[in-house]
N, C-alpha and C positions, 0 to 999 in steps of 0.2 A: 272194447276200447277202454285204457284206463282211466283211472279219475285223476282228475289234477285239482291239488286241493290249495288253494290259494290261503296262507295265513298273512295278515297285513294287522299294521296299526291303524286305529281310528282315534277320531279326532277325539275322542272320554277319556284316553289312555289304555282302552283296553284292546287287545287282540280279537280281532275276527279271521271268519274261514267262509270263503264262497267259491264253489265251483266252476273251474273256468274253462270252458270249452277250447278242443286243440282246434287250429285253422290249419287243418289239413286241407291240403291239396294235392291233386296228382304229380310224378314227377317220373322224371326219369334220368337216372346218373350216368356219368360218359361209361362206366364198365357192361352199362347194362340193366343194372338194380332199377327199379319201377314198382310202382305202386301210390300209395299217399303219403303225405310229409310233411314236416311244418318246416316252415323259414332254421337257416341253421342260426345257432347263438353265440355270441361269444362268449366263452368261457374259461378257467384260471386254469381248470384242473380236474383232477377227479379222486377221491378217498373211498375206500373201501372198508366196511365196520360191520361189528358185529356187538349186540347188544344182548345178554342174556338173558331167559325170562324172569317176571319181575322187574328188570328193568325199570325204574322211573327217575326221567328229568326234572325237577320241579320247576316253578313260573321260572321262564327265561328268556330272553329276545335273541331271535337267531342276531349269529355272529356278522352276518352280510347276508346279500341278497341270495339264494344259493337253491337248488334243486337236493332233496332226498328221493330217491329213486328204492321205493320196495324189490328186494329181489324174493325172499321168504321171510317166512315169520309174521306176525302181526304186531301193529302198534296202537294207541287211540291217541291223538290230537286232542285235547280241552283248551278251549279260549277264554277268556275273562268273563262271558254271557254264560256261561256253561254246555255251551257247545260242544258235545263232541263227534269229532269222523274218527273213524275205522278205516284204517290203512291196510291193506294186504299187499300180494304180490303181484307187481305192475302197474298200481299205484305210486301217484308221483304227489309231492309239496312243494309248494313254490313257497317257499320262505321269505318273510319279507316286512314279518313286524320287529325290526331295527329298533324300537322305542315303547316306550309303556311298561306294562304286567308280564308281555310274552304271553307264552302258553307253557302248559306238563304236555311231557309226550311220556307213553310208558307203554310198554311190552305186555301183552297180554296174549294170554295163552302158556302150552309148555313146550312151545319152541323158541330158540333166540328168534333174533330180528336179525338179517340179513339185506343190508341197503348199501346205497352208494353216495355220495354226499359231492354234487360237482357245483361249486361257487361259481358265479355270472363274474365275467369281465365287469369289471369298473365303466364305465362311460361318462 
């Protein structure tokens, strides 16, 4: 199962990360597809990135609410506490500190980073 790694603001100004369990359920699509699933979301879009090794973003608040999806490479997440997650591949972020410090993301290892970046619909 992967990890979903929730980054959010708190109320000090700084960025936190808590893990957030998928609510997966079983399903089964009109083609046939079956297994488990979480509710679908609305969403903007989807980007496709590649970040070199070495890589680093310094303190920054994500752009909007938005999913990074690992596909390979590895990244490390650091929060304002000095938290950091370790990202790999099929690891997901739920982006969502809009305000404060942000967080550094940065590539580590000697592979790029290979992810997906799909923004949440407005609501």
């Amino acid at each position: 199962m992967p990890t979903i790694w929730r980054v959010y603001s708190g109320a000090d100004g700084q960025s936190h990360l808590a893990q957030v369990p998928l609510a997966m359920k079983p399903f089964t699509d009109v083609e046939g597809a079956h297994g488990e699933g979480t509710p679908l979301q609305p969403a903007a879009g989807i980007a496709f990135r590649v970040a070199p090794p070495g890589y680093v973003l310094d303190w920054h608040c994500a752009p909007r609410r938005q999913y990074s999806i690992a596909l390979s490479g590895t990244a490390e997440i650091e929060v304002g506490d000095g938290t950091v997650a370790r990202v790999g591949p099929g690891d997901v972020v739920l982006a969502e500190d809009l305000t404060g410090r942000g967080h550094v993301t940065r590539v580590v290892g000697d592979q790029p980073r290979v992810y997906a970046i799909v923004p949440l619909a407005e609501t």
